[in-house]
C-alpha positions in Angstrom: 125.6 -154.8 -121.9 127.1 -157.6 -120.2 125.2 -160.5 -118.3 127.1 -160.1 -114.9 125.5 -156.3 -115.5 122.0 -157.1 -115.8 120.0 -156.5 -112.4 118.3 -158.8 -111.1 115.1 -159.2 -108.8 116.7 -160.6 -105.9 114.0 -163.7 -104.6 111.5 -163.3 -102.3 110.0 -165.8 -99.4 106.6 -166.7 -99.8 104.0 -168.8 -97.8 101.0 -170.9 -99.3 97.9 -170.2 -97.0 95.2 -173.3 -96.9 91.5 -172.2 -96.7 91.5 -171.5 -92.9 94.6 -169.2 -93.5 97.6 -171.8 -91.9 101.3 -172.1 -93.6 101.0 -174.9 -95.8 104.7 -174.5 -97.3 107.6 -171.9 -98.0 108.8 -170.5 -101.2 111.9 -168.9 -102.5 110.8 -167.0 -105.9 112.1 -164.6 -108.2 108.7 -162.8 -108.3 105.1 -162.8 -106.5 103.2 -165.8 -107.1 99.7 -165.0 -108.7 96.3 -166.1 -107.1 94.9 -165.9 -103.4 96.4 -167.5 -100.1 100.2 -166.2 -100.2 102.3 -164.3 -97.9 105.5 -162.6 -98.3 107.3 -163.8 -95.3 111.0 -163.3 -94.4 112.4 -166.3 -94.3 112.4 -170.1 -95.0 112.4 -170.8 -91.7 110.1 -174.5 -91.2 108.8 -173.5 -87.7 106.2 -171.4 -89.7 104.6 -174.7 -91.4 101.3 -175.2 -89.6 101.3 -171.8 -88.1 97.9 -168.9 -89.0 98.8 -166.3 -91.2 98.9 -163.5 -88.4 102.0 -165.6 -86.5 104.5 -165.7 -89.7 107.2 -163.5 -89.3 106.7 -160.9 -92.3 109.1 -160.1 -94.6 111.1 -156.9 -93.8 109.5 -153.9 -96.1 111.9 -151.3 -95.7 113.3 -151.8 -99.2 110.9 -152.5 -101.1 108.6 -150.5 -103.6 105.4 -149.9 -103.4 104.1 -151.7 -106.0 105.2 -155.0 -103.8 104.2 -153.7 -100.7 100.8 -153.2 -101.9 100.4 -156.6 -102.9 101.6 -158.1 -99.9 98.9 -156.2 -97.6 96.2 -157.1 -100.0 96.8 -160.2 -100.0 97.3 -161.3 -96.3 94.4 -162.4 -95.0 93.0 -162.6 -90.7 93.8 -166.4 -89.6 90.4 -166.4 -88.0 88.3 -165.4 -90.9 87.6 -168.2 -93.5 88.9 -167.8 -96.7 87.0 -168.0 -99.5 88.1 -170.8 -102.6 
């Protein structure tokens, strides 16, 4: 098989929640970072930083399976609730 063959996952945007659920910073990754207090969001886009997780523009899930869907509803969490550490 040749290398230009080989599918790839195509990356992913991904926030980093703080303990009361706000957009620390943005991530571009290849697959879904592990641990609590990440979002899959849409985009990079920098207006998001500083924002509660229920404002964050979510990433579109129309293509995706649902292996990765499932883990992006488990792991948004309410902006008003407190998150556990």
């Amino acid at each position: 098989m040749r290398w230009w063959k080989i599918k790839r996952s195509k990356p992913r945007c991904y926030a980093k929640l703080d303990a009361q659920g706000r957009c620390l910073a943005l991530w571009r990754l290849d697959t879904p970072p592990e641990g609590r207090h990440w979002v899959e969001v849409r985009d990079l886009d920098t207006r998001q930083i500083g924002q509660p997780a229920d404002q964050l523009i979510p990433a579109d899930n129309d293509n995706q399976d649902d292996s990765r869907s499932a883990w992006q509803h488990t792991q948004r969490a309410p902006a008003c609730s407190r998150m556990a550490t």
